[in-house]
N, C-alpha and C positions, 0 to 999 in steps of 0.2 A: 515461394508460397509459404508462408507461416502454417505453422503447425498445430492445432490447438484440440485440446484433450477438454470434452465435457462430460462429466459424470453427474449423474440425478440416477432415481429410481423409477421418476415419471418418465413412461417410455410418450407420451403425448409428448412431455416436453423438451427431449431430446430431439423428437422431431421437427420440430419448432424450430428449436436453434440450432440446429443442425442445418436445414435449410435455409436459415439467413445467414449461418458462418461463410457456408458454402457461394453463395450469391456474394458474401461481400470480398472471397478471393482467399477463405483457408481450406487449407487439409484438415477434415474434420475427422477425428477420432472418438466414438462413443465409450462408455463403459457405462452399466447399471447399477454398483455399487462402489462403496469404498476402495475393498481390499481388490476386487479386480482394475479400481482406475490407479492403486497404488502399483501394481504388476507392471501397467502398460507406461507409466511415469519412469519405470527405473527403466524399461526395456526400450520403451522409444525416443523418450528425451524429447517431448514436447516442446515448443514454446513459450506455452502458458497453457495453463491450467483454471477451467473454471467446476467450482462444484458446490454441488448443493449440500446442507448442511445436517439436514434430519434424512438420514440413512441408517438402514440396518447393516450390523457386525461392525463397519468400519465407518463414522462420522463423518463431517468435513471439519471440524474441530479434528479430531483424534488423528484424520489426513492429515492435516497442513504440521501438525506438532509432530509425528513423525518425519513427514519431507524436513525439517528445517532440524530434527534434531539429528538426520542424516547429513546434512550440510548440503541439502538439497534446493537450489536456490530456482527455480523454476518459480516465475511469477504465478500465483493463487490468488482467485477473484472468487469469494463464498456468497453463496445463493442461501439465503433464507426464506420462509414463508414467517417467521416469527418477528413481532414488530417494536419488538423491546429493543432499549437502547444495549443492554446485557448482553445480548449477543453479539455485537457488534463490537463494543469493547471484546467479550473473550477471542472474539474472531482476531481482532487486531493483536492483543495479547501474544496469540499463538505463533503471529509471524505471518499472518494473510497481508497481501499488498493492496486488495480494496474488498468492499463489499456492497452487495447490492442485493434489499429486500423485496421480494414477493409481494406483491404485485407488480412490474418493472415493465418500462418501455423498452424495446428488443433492441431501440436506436441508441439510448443509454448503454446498456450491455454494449454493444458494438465501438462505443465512443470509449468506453471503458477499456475493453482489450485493447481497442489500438493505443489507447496513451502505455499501458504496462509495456507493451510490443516496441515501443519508440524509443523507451527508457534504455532496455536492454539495446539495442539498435547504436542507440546514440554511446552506450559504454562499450558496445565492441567496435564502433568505427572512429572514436577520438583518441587521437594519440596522445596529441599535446595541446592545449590551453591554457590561457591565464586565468586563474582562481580570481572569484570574489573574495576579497580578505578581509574579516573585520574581526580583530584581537585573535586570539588564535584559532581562530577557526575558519576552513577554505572552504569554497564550495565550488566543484566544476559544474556547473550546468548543462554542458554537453556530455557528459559521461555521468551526471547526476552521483557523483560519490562528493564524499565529504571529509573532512580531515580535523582533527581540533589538536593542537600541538603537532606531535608527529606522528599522531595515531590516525591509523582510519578507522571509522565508523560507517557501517552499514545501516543506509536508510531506505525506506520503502519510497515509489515516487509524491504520498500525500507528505509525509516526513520531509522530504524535501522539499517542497512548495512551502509549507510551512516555514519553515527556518529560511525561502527564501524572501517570505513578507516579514518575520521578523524583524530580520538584520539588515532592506532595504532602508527602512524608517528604525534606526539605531534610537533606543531609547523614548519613541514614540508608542502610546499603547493602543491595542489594538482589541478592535471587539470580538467576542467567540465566531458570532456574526459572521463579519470582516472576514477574521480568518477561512472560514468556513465556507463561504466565498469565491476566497479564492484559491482555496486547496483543490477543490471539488469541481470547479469549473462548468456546474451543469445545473438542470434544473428540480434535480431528485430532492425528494421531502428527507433531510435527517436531522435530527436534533442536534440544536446547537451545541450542547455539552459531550457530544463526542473530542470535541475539539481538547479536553481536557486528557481524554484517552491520548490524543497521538502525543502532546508536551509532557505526559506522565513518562512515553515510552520513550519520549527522545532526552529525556533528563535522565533516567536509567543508563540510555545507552551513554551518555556523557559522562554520567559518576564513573562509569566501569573504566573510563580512560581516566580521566579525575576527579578524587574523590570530595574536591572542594568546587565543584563544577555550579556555579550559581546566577552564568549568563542569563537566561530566561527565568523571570520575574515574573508573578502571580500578581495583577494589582487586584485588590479584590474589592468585587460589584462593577468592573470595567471589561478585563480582559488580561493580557498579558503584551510584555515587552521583552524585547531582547539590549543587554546593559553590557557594558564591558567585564570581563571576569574580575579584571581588577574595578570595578567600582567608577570609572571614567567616562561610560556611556551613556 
């Protein structure tokens, strides 16, 4: 029985989801604020982590950048009631692995935990696979990590869907749309230009292993492609 840690300040809405976590087969753990869901995250080792974002003393911003500057890798899903695209980048920014805003269908939320839940699943139960390879960079899809020369790179599971449309159609571009599509897999309203948010953070995370890293291409007024590093794709 999965584990799952929800923190809000709305005691309505804990109970909410708390009774459909329950019903769909988790151990449900509450907390009412930040610094008390940050207490029960180091002491119980959740699962996954869902929370909401506009809290008093400790945020879901100010959470999620704490757990990850601890090296605290527990999947985090932020709950907003605010409907800017801003939040949403800083959300991802900080190291959140999805997000979903206020007003939300409870069956999204549900579709949502279980894909973070499968992620982690599928990386502790594959031992061994053959990598998708195209120029230097691997992708296991069962254990959803990544590799580009002989560095790993840590990606979140939209990060990975991503680079996995990319690099399927090498060199063909793709619309934010498109992308967006099919990272997302559901039928929630976000705007297309987050799509820009996740290629920002996944170019970051590839300068940091090299610093001539220039596989994914911006065409601009189209979308984006994924190119050989050396120029060949």
């Amino acid at each position: 029985m999965p584990k799952i840690l929800l923190i809000d300040d709305d005691p309505s809405l804990l109970d909410v989801l708390s009774l459909a976590f329950e019903e769909a087969g988790y151990d449900v753990r509450l907390a009412r604020d930040g610094v008390t869901g940050h207490a029960a995250i180091v002491k119980d080792a959740p699962d996954v982590v869902v929370s909401d974002v506009n809290m008093p003393g400790l945020d879901g911003f100010s959470l999620c950048k704490r757990l990850r500057d601890a090296k605290i890798s527990v999947p985090v899903l932020l709950l907003t009631s605010r409907d800017d695209e801003v939040d949403e980048a800083l959300g991802l920014e900080l190291g959140a692995d999805d997000y979903v805003a206020k007003p939300f269908r409870t069956r999204i939320l549900l579709a949502r935990v279980a894909a973070l839940l499968r992620r982690d699943q599928r990386r502790a139960e594959a031992t061994a696979e053959r990598p998708t390879v195209v120029g230097e960079l691997s992708l296991f899809p069962e254990r959803l990590e990544v590799t580009y020369g002989r560095e790993a790179i840590v990606v979140t599971l939209t990060e990975f869907r991503l680079l996995e449309a990319l690099t399927r159609r090498t060199g063909i571009v793709l619309s934010r749309e498109r992308l967006l599509e099919t990272v997302r897999g559901d039928d929630s309203v976000v705007a297309s230009r987050i799509v820009d948010t996740y290629v920002r953070r996944l170019r970051r995370k590839f300068e940091a292993v090299d610093s001539a890293f220039d596989a994914i291409e911006t065409v601009v007024g189209a979308g984006y492609r994924w190119k050989s590093p050396r120029g060949d794709g």
